[in-house]
Every structure is written in C-alpha cells, then in structure tokens.
PDB file with one MODEL, atoms N, CA, C and O in Angstrom:
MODEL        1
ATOM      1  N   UNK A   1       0.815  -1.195   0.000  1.00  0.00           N
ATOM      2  CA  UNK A   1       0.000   0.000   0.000  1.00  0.00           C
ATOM      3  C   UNK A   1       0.859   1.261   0.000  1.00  0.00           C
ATOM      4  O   UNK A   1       0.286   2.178   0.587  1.00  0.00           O
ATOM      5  N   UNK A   2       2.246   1.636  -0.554  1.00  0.00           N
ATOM      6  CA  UNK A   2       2.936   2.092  -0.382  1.00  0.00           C
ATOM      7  C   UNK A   2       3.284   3.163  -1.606  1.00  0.00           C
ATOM      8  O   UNK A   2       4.131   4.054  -1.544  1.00  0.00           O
ATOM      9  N   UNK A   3       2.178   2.769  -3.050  1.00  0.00           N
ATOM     10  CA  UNK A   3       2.264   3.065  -3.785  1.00  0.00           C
ATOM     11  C   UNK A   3       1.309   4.666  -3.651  1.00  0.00           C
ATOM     12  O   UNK A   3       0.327   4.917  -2.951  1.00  0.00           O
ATOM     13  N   UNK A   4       2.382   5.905  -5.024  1.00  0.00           N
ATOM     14  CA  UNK A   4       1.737   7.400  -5.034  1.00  0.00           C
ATOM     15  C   UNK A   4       0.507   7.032  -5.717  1.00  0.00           C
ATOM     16  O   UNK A   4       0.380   6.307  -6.704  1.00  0.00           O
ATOM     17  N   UNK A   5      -0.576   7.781  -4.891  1.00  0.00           N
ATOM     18  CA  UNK A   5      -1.942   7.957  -5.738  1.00  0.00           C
ATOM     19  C   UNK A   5      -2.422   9.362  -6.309  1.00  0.00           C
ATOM     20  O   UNK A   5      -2.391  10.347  -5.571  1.00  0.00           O
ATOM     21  N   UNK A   6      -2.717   9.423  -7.185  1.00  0.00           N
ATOM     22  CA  UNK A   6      -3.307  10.722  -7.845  1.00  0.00           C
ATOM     23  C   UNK A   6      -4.647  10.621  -7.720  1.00  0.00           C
ATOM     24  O   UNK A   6      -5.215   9.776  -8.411  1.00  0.00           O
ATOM     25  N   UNK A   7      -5.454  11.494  -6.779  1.00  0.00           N
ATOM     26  CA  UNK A   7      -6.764  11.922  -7.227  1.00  0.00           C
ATOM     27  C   UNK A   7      -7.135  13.199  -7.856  1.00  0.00           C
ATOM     28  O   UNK A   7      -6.612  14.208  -7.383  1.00  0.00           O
ATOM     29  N   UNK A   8      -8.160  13.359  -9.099  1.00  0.00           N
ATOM     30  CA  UNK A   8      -8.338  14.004  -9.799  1.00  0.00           C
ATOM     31  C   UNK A   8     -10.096  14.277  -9.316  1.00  0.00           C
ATOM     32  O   UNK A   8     -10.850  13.306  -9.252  1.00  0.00           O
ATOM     33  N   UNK A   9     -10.594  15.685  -9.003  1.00  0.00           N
ATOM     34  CA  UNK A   9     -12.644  15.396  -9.065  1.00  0.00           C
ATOM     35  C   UNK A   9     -12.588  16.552  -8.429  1.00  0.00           C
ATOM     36  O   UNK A   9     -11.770  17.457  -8.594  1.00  0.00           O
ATOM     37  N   UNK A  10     -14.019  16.467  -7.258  1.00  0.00           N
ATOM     38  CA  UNK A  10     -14.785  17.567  -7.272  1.00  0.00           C
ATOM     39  C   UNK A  10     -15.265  17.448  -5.434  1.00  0.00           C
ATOM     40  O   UNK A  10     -15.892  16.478  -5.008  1.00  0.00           O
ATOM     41  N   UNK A  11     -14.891  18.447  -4.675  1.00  0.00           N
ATOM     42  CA  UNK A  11     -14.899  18.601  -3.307  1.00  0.00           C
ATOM     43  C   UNK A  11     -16.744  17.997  -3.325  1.00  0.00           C
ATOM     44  O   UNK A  11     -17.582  18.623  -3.973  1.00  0.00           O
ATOM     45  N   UNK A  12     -17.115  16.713  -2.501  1.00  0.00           N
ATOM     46  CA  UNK A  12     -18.339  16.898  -2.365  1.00  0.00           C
ATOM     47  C   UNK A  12     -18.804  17.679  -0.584  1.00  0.00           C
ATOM     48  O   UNK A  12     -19.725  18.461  -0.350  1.00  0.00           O
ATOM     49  N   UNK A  13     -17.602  16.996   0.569  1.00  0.00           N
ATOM     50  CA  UNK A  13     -17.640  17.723   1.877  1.00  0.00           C
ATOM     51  C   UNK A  13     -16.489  18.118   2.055  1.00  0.00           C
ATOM     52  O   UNK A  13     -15.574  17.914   1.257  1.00  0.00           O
ATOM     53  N   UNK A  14     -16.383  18.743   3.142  1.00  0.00           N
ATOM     54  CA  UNK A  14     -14.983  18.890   4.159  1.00  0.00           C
ATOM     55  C   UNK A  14     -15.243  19.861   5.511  1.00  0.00           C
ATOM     56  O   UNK A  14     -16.069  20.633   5.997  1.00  0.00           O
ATOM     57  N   UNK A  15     -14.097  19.328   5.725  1.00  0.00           N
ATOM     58  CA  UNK A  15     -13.762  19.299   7.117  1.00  0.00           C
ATOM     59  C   UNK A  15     -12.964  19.616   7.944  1.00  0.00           C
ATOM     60  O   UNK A  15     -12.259  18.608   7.980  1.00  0.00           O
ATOM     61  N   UNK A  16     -12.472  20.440   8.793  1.00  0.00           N
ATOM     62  CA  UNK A  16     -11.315  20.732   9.318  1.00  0.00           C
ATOM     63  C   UNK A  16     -11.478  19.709  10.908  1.00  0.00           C
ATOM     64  O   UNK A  16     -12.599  19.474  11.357  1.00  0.00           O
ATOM     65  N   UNK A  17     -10.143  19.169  11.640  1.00  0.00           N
ATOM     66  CA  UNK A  17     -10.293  18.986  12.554  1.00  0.00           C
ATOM     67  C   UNK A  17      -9.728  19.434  13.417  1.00  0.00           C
ATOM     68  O   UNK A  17      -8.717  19.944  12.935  1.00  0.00           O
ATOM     69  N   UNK A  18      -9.750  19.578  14.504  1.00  0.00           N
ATOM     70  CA  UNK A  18      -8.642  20.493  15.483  1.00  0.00           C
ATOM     71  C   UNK A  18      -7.854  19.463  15.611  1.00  0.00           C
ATOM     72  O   UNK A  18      -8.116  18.273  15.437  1.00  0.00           O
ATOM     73  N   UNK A  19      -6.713  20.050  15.973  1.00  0.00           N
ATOM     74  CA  UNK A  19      -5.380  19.008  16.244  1.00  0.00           C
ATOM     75  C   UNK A  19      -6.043  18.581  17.482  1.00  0.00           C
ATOM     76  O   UNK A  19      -6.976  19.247  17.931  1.00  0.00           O
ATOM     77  N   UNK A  20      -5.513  17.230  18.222  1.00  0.00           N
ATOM     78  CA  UNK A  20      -5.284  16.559  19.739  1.00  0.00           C
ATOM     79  C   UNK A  20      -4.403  17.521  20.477  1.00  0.00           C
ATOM     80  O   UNK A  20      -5.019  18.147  21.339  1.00  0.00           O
ATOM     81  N   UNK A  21      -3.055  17.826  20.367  1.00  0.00           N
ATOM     82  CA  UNK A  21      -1.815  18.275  20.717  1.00  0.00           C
ATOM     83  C   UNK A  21      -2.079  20.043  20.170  1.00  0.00           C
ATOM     84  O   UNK A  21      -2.752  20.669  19.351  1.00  0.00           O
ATOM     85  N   UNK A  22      -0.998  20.297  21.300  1.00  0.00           N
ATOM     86  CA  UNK A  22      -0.412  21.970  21.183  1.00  0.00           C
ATOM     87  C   UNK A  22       0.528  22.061  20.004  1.00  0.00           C
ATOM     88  O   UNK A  22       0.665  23.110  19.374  1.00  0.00           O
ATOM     89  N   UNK A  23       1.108  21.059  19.745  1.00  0.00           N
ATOM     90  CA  UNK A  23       2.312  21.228  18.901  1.00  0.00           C
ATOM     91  C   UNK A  23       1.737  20.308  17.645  1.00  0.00           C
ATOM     92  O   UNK A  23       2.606  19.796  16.939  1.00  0.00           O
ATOM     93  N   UNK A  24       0.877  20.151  17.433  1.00  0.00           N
ATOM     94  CA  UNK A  24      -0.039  19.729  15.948  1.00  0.00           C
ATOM     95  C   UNK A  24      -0.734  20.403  15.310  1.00  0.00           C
ATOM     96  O   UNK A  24      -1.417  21.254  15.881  1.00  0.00           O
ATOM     97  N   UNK A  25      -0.791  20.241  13.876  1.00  0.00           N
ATOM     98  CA  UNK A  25      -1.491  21.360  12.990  1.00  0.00           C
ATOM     99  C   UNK A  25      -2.906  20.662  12.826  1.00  0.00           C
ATOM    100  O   UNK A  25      -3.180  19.472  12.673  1.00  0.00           O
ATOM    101  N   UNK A  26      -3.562  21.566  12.890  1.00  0.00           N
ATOM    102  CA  UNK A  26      -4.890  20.606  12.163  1.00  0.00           C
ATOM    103  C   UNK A  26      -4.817  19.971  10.912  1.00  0.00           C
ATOM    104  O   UNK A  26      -3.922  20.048  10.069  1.00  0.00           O
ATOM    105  N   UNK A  27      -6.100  19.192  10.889  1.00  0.00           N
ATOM    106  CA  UNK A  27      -6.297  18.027  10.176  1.00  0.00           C
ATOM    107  C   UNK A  27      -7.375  18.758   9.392  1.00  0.00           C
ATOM    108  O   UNK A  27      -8.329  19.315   9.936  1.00  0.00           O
ATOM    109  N   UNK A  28      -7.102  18.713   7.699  1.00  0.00           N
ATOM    110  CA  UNK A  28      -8.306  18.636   6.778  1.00  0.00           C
ATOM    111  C   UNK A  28      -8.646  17.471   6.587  1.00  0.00           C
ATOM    112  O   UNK A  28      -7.958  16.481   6.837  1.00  0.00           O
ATOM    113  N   UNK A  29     -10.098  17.495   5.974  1.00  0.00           N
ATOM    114  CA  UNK A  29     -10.784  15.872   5.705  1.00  0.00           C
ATOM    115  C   UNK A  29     -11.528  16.507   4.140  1.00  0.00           C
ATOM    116  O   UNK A  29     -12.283  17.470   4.003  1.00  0.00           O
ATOM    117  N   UNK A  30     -11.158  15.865   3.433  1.00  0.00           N
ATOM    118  CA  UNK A  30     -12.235  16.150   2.426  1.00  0.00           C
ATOM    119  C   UNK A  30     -13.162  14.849   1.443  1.00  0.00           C
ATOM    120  O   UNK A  30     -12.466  13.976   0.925  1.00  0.00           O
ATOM    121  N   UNK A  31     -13.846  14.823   1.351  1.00  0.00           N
ATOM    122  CA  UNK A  31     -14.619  13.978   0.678  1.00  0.00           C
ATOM    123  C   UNK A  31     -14.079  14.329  -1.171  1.00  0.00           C
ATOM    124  O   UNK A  31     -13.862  15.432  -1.672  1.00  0.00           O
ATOM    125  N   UNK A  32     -14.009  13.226  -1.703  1.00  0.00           N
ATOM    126  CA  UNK A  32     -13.687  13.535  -3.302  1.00  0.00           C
ATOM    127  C   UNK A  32     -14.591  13.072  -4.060  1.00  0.00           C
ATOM    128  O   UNK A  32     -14.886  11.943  -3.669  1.00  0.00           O
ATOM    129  N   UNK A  33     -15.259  13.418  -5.071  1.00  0.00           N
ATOM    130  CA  UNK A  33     -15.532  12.406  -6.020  1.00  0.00           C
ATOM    131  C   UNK A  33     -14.785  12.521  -7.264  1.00  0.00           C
ATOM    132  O   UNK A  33     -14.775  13.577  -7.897  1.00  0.00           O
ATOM    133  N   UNK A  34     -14.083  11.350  -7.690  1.00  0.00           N
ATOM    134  CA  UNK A  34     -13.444  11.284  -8.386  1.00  0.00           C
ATOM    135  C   UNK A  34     -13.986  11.601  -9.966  1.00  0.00           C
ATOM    136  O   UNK A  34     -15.117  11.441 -10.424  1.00  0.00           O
ATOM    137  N   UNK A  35     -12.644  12.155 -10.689  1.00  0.00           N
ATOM    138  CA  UNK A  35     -13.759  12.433 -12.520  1.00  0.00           C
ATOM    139  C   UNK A  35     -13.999  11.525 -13.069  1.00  0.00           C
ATOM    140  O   UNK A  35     -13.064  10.724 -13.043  1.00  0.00           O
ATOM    141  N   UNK A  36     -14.867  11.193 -13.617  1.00  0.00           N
ATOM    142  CA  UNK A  36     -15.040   9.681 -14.581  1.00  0.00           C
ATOM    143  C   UNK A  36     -15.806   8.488 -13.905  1.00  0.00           C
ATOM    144  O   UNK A  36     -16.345   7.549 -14.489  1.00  0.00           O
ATOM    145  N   UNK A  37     -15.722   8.786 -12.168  1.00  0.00           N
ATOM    146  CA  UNK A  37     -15.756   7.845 -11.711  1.00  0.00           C
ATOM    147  C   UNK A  37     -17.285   8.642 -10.070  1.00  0.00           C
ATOM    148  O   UNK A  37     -17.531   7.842  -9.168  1.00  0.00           O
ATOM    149  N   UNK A  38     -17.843   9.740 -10.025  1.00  0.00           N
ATOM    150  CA  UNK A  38     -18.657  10.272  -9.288  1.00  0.00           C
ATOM    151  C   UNK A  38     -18.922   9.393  -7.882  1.00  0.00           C
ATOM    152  O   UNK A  38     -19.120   9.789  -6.734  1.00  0.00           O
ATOM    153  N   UNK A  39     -18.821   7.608  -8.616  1.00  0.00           N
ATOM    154  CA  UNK A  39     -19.610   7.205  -7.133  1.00  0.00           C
ATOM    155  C   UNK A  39     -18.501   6.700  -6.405  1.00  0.00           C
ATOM    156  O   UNK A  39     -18.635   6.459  -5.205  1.00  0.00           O
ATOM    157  N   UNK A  40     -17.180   6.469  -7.116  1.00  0.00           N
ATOM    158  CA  UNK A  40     -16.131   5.781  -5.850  1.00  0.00           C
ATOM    159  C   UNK A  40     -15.707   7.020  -5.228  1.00  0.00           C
ATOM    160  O   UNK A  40     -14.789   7.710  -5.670  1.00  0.00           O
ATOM    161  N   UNK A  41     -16.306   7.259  -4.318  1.00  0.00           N
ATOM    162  CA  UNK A  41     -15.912   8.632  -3.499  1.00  0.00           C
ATOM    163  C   UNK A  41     -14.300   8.028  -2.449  1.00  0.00           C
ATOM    164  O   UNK A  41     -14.083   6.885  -2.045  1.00  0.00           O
ATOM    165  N   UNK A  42     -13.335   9.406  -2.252  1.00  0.00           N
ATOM    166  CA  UNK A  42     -12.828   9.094  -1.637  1.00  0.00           C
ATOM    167  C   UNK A  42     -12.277   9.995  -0.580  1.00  0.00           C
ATOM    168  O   UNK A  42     -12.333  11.223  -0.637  1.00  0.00           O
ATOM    169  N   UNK A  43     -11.785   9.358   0.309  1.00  0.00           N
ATOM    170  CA  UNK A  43     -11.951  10.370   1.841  1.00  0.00           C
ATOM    171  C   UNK A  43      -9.940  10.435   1.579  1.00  0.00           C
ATOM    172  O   UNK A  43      -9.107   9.529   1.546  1.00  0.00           O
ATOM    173  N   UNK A  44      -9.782  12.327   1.404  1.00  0.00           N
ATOM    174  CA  UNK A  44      -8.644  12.703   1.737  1.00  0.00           C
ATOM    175  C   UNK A  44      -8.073  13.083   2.856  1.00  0.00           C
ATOM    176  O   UNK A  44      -9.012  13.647   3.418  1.00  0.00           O
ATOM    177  N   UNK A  45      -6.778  13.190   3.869  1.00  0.00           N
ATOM    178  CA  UNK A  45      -7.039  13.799   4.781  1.00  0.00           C
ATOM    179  C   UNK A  45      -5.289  14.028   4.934  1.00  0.00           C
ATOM    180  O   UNK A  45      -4.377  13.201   4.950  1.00  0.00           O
ATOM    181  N   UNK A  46      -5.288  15.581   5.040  1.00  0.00           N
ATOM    182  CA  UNK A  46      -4.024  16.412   4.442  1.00  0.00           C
ATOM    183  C   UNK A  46      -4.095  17.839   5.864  1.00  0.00           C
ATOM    184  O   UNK A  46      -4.980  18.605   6.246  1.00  0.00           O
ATOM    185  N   UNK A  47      -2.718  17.604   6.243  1.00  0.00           N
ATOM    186  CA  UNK A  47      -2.675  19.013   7.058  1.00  0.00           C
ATOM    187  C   UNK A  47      -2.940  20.115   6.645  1.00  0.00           C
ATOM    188  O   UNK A  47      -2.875  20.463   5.466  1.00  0.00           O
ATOM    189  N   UNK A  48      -3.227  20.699   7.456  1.00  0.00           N
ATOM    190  CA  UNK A  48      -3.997  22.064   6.812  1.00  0.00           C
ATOM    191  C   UNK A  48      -2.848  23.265   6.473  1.00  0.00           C
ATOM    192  O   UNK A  48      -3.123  24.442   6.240  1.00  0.00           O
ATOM    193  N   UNK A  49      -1.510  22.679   6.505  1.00  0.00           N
ATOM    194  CA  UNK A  49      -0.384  23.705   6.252  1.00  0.00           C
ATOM    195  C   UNK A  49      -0.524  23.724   4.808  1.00  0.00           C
ATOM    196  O   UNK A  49      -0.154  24.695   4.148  1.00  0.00           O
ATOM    197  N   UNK A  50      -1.238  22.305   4.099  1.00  0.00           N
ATOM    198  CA  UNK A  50      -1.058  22.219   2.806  1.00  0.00           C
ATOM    199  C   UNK A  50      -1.817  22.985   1.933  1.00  0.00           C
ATOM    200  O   UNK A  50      -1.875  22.896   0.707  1.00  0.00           O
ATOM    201  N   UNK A  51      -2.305  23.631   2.570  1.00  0.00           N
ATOM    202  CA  UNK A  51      -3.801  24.928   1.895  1.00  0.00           C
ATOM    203  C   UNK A  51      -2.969  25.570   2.105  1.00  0.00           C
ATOM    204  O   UNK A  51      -2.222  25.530   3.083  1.00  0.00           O
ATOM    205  N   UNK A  52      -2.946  26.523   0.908  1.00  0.00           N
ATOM    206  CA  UNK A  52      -2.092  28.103   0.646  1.00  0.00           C
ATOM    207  C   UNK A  52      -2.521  28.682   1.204  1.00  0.00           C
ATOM    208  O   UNK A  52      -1.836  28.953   2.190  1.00  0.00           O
ATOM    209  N   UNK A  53      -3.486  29.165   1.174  1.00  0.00           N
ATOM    210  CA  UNK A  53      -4.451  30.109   1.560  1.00  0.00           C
ATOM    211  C   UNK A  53      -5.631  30.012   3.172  1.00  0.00           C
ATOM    212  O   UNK A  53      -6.235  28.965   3.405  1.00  0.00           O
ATOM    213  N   UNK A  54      -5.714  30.761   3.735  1.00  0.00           N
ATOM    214  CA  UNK A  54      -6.108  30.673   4.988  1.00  0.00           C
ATOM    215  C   UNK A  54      -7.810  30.833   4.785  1.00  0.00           C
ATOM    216  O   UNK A  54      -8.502  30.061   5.448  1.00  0.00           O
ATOM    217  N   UNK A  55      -8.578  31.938   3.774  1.00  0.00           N
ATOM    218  CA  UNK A  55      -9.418  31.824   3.432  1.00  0.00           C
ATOM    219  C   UNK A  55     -10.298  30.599   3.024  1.00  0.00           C
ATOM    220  O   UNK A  55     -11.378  30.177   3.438  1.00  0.00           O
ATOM    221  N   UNK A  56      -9.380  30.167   2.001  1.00  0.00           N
ATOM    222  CA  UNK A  56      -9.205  28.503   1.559  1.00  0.00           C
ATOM    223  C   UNK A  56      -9.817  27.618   2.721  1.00  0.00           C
ATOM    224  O   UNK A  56     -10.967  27.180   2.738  1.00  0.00           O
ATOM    225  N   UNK A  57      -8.767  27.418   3.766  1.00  0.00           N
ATOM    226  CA  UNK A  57      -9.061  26.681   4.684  1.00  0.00           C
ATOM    227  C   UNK A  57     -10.418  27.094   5.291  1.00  0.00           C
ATOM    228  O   UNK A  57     -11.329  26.268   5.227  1.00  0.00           O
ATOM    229  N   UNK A  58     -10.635  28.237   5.847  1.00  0.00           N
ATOM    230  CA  UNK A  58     -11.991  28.806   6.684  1.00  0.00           C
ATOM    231  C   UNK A  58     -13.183  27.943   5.740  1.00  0.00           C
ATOM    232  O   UNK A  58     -14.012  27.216   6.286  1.00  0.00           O
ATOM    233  N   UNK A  59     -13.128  28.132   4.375  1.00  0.00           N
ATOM    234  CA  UNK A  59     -14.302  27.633   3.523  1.00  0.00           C
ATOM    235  C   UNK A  59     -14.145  26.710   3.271  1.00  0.00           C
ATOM    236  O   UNK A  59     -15.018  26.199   2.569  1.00  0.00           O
ATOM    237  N   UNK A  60     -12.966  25.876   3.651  1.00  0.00           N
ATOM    238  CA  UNK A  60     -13.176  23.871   3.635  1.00  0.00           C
ATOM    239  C   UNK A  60     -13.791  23.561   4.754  1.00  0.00           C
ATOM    240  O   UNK A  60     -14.151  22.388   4.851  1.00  0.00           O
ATOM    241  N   UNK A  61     -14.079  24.476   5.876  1.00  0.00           N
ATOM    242  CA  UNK A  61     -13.811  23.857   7.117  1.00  0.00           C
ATOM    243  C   UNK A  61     -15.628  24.141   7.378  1.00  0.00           C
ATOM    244  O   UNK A  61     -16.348  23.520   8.160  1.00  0.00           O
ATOM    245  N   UNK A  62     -16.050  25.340   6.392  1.00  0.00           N
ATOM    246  CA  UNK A  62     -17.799  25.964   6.628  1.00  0.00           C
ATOM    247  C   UNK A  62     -18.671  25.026   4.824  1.00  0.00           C
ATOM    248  O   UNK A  62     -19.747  25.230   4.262  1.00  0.00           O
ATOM    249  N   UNK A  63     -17.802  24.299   4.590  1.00  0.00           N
ATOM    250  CA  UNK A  63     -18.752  23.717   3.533  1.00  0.00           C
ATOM    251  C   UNK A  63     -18.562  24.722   2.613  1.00  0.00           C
ATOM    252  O   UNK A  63     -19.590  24.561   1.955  1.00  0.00           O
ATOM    253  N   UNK A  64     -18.140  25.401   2.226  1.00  0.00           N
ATOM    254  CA  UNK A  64     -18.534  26.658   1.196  1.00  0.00           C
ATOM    255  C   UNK A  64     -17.588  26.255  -0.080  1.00  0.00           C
ATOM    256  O   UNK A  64     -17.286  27.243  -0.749  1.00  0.00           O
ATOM    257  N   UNK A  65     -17.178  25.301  -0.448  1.00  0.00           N
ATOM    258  CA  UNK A  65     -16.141  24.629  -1.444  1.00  0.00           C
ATOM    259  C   UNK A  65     -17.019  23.063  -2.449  1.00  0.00           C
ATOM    260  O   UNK A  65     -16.715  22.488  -3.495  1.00  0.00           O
ATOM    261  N   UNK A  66     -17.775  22.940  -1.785  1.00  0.00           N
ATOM    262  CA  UNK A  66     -18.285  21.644  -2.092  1.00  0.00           C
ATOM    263  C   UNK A  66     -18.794  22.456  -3.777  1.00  0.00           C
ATOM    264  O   UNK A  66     -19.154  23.617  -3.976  1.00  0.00           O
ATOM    265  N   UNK A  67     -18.649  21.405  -4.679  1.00  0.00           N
ATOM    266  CA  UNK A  67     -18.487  20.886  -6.236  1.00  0.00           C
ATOM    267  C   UNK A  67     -16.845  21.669  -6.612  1.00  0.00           C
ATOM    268  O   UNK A  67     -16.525  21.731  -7.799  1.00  0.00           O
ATOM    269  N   UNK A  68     -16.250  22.018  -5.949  1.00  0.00           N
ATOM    270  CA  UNK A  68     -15.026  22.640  -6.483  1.00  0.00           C
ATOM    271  C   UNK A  68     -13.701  21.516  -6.694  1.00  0.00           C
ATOM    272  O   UNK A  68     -13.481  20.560  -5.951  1.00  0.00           O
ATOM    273  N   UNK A  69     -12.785  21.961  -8.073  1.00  0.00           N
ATOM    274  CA  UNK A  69     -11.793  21.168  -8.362  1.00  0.00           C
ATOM    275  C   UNK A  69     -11.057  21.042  -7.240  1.00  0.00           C
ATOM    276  O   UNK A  69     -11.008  21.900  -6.359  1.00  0.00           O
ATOM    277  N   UNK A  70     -10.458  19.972  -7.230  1.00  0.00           N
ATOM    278  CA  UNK A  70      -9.318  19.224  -6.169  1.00  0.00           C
ATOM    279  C   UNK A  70      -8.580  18.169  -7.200  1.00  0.00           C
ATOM    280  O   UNK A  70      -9.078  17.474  -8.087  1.00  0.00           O
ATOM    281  N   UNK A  71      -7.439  18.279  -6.835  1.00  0.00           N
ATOM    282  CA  UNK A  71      -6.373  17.140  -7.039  1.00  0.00           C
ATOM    283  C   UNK A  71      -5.035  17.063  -5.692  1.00  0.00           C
ATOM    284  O   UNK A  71      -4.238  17.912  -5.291  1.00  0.00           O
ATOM    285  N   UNK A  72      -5.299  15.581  -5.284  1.00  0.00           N
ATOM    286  CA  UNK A  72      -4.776  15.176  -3.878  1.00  0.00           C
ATOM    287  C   UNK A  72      -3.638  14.249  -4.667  1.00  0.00           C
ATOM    288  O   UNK A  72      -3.910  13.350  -5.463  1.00  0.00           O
ATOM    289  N   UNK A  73      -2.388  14.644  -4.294  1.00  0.00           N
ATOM    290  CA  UNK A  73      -1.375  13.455  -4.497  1.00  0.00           C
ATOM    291  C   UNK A  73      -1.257  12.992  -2.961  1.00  0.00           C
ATOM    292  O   UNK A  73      -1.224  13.904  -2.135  1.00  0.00           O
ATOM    293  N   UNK A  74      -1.192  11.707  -2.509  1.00  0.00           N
ATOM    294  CA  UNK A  74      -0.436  10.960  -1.632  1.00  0.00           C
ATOM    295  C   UNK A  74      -0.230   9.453  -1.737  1.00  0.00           C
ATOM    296  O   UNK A  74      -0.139   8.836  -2.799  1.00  0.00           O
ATOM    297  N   UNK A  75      -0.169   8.956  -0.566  1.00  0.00           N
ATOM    298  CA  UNK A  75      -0.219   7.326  -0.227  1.00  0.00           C
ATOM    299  C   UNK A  75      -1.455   7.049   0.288  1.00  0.00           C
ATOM    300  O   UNK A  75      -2.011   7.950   0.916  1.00  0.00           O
ATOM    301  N   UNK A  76      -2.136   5.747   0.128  1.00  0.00           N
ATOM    302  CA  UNK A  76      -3.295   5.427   0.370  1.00  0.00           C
ATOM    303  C   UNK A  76      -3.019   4.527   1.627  1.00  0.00           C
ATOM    304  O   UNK A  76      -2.274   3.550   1.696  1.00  0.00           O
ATOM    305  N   UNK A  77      -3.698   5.020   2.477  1.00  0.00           N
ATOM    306  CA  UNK A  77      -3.437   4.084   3.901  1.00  0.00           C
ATOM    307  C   UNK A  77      -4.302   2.960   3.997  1.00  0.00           C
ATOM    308  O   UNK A  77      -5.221   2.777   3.199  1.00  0.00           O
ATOM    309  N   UNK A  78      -3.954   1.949   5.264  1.00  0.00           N
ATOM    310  CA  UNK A  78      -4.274   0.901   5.322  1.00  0.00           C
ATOM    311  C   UNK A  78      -6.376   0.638   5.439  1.00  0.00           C
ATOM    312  O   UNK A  78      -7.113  -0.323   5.218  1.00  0.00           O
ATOM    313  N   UNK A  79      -6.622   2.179   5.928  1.00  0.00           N
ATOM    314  CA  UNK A  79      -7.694   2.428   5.963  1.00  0.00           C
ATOM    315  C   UNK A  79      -8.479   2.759   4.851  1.00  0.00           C
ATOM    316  O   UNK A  79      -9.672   2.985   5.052  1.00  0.00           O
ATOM    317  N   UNK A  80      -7.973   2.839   3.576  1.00  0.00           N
ATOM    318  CA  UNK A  80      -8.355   2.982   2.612  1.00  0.00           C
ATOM    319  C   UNK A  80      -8.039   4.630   2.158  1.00  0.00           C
ATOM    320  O   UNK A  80      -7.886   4.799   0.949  1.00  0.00           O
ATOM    321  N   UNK A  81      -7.936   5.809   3.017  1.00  0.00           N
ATOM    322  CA  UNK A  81      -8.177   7.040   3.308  1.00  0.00           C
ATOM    323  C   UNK A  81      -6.839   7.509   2.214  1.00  0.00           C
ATOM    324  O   UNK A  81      -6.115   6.575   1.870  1.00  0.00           O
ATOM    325  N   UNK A  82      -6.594   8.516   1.822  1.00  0.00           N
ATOM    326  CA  UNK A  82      -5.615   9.343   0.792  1.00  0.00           C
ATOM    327  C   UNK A  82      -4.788   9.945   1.758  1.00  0.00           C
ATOM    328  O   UNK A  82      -5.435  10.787   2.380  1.00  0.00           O
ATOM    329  N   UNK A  83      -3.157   9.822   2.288  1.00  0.00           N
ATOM    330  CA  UNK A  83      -2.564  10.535   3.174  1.00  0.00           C
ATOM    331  C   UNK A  83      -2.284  11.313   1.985  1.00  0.00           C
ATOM    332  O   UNK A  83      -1.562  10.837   1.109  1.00  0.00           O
ATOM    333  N   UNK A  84      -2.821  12.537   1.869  1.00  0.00           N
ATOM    334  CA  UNK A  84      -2.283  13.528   1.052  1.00  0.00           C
ATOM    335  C   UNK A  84      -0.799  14.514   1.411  1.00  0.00           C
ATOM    336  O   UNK A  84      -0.515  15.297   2.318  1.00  0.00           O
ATOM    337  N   UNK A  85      -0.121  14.042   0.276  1.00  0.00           N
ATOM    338  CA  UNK A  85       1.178  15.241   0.300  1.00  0.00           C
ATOM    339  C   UNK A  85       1.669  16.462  -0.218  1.00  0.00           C
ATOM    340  O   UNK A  85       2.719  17.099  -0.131  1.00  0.00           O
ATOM    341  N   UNK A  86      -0.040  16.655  -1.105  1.00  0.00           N
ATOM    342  CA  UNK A  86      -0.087  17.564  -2.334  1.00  0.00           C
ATOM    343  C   UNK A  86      -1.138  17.697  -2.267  1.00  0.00           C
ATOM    344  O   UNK A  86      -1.852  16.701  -2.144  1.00  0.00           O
ATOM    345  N   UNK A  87      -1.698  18.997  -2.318  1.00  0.00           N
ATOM    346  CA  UNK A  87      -3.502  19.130  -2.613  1.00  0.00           C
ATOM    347  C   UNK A  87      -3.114  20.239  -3.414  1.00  0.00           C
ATOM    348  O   UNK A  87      -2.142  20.938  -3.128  1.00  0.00           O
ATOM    349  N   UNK A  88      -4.060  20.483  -4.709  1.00  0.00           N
ATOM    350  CA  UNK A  88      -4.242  21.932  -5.862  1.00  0.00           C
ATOM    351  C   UNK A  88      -5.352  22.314  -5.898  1.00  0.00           C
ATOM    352  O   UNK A  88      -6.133  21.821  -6.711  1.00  0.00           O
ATOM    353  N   UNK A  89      -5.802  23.453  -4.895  1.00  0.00           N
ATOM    354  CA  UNK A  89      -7.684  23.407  -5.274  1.00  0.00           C
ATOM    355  C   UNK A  89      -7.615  24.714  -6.019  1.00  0.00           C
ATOM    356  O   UNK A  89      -6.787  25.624  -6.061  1.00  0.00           O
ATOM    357  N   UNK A  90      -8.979  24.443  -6.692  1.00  0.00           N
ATOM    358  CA  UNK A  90      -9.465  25.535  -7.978  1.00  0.00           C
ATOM    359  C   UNK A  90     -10.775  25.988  -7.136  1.00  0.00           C
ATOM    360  O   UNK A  90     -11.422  25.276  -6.368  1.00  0.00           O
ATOM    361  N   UNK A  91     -10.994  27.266  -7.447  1.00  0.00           N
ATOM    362  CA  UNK A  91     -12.264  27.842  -6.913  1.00  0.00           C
ATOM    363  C   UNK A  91     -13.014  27.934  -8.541  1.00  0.00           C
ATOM    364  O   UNK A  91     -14.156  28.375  -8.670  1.00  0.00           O
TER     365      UNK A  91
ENDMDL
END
C-alpha cells in the first residue's frame, strides 16, 4: 500500500479537525468524487499547512467549497483514506 496515488474530481464535503496536541497542525478531511468515476468517493485527509491560503481553509472547514476542483497526491493508507502530500484546489 505504499504506492503514489493521484486523485483528480470535485470537493463533495470537508472538514477541518482540530489538532489533539499543542504542537499539531490541524487536520483537513475532504470527501472527493473522483472524474469519470462520481460514485467511488474518496476520503482525503491532508494538514492544513497544505492549503495556501487561509481563506481557503476557513471555507473547507464551513462547507462553502463543495463541487469545487481538487487534485490530492499521496499514499493510500491501510484504511483505505488518501494521506495527502499535495492538494491543488481551484475555486
């Protein structure tokens, strides 16, 4: 399970989580649906350092992004979930 995954689609939720720890960044969660593919949805989940933009983040975190482009590079964990190491969102 060690292999890079590319997801390519369209924000359907997201989510911010607060870190556990003082010295942890929060946690984004985003729901994907992939292009070509609408129903294998897949659950990304990428620190929130990885959003450029702080605005960005506020409106992943209030729903205000959902049908918007996303592409997540990472590793796919044992949970099935996208450890993202790369996110590109389009408004």
């Amino acid at each position: 399970m060690e292999s890079e995954m590319i997801v390519n689609g369209a924000i359907i939720d997201s989510w911010v989580e607060p870190s556990g720890m003082t010295d942890e960044a929060p946690r984004l969660v985003l729901q994907v649906a992939p292009r070509g593919r609408p129903r294998d949805m897949v659950i990304v989940e990428a620190q929130a350092d990885l959003v450029p933009d702080r605005g960005w983040l506020e409106d992943l975190g209030e729903n205000a992004c959902h049908g918007s482009p996303v592409m997540a590079i990472g590793r796919r964990m044992l949970n099935g979930f996208l450890a993202a190491t790369c996110l590109q969102l389009v408004r």
